[in-house]
N, C-alpha and C positions, 0 to 999 in steps of 0.2 A: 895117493888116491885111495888105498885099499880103508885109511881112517874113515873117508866122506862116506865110502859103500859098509863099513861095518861097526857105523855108528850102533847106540843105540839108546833111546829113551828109559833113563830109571823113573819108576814110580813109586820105589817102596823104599826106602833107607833104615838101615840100621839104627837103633837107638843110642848106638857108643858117640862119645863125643870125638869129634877133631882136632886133633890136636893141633895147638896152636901153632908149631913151627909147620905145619904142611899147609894151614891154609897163608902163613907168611910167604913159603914158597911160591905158592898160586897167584899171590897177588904182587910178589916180583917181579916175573916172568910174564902175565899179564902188562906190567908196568914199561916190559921192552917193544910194547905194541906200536906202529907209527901213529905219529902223532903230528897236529898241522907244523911244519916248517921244522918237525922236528924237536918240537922244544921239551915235548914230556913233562908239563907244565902241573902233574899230580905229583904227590908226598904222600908215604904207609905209615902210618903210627900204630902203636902194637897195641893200642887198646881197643880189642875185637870182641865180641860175646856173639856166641851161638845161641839162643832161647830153641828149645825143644818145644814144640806142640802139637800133639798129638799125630806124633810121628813124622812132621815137617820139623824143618827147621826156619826162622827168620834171622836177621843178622844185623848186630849192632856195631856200627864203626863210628869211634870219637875222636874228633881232628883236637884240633887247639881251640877254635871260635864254633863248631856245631859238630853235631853228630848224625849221621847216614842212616835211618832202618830202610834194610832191603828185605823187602814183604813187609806182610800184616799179618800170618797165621793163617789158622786153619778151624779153632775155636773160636775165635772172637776175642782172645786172649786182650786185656785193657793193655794196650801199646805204652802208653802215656805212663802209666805207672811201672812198668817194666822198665824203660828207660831210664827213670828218674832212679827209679833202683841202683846202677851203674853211672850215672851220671849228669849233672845239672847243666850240660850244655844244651840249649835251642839244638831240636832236631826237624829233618826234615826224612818225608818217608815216600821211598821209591819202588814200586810197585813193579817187578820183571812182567809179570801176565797177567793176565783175568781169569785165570782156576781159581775157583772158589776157597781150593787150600794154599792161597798166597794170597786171598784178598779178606779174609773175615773180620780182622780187625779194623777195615776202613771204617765201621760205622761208629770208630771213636773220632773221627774227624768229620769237620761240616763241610770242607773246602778242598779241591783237589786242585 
């Protein structure tokens, strides 16, 4: 109980990058969550990128058939070309909130 009472919201992050084996770990561990009937029916593939913008981060995951952006930034940063950067799979991009430093780059898409 003492974790729920002494949470606490970050607002500011460092600019060092994450190292990739610790966000591996997160997304293990994550991965031991329930799940319907048990089946755990997700796969971690280690092609991860972090994009830094202007002091947020958004994050690019690449399966086998598509690729995940979780956010949009904070600049407006062009998504589309960032991805393509790192990789030519069909992406789809998954928005955690509506702060305007995780949404600025929607207005490279027409369709939500």
């Amino acid at each position: 109980m003492n974790e729920i009472y002494t949470r606490i919201s970050v607002r500011k992050f460092k600019s060092d990058p994450v190292e990739k084996g610790k966000i591996t770990a997160v997304l293990r561990a994550t991965m031991q969550a329930p799940s319907a009937g048990n089946q755990h029916p997700w796969e971690f593939f280690e092609n991860t990128w972090a994009v830094e913008d202007e002091g947020v981060r958004f994050f690019i995951l690449a399966g086998i058939e598509r690729a995940l952006v979780i956010d949009a930034g904070r600049s407006g940063l062009d998504i589309r070309s960032v991805v393509k950067s790192v990789t030519s799979l069909p992406f789809d991009l998954l928005i955690t909130h509506a702060d305007p430093d995780h949404t600025a780059g929607n207005r490279f898409f027409s369709t939500f």
